[in-house]
C-alpha positions in Angstrom: 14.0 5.6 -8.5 17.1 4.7 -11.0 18.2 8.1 -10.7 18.4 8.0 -6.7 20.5 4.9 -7.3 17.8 2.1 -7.1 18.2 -1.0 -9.7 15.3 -1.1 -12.4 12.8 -3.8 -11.3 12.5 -6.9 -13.3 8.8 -7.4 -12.1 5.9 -6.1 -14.1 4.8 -2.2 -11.6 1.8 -2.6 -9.8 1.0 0.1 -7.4 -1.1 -0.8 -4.8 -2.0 0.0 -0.6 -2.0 -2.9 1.6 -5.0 -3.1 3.6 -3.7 -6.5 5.3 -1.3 -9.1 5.3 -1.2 -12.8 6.2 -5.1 -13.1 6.8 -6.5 -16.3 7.6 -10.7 -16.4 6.6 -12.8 -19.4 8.3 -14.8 -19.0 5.6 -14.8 -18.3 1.3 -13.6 -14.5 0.9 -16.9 -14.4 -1.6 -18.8 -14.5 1.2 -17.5 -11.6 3.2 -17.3 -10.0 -0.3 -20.9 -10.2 -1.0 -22.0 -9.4 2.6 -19.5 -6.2 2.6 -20.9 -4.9 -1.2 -18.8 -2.8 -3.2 -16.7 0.0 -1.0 -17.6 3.4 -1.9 -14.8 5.6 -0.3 -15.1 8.6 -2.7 -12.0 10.7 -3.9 -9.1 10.6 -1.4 -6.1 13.8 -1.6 -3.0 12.6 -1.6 -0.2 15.0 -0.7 3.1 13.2 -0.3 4.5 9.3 -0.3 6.1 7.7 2.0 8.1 4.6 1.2 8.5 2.2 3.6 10.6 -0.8 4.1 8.6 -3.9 5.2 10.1 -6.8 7.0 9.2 -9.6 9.2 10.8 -9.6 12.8 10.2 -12.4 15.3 7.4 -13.5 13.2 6.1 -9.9 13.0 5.5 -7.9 10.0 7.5 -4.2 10.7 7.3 -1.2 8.3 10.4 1.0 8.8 9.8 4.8 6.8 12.2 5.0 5.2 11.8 8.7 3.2 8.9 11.0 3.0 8.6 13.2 -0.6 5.4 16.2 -0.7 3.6 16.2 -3.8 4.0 19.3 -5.3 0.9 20.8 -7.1 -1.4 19.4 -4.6 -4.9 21.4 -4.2 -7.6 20.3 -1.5 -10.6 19.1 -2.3 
């Protein structure tokens, strides 16, 4: 991203996918953790990334797109 004109992060790179945000459990996470088991999702194709922007609006979360790039070399499972 430096050579689109983005500043090198400071912070150590860990990519990840949100799943959710702000969650509130009643109870421990271990126990919805132990009654959901381990997730087996298998292999999932990729084919292009969007980056998004993420900001909170009137006390809602809102994810702008901000750019969409195809992965080249991509072959379908």
């Amino acid at each position: 991203m430096i050579t689109l004109g983005f500043p090198k992060e400071k912070r150590k790179f860990v990519p990840h996918i949100t799943i959710a945000q702000d969650v509130i459990f009643k109870c421990d996470f271990s126990i919805i953790k132990e009654a959901i088991g381990a997730p087996d999702i298998g292999k999932i194709p990729v084919d292009r990334l969007y980056l998004f922007k993420s900001e909170q609006i009137e006390n809602k979360r809102v994810y702008t797109k901000i750019s969409e790039y195809e992965l080249l070399g991509f072959k379908k499972l």
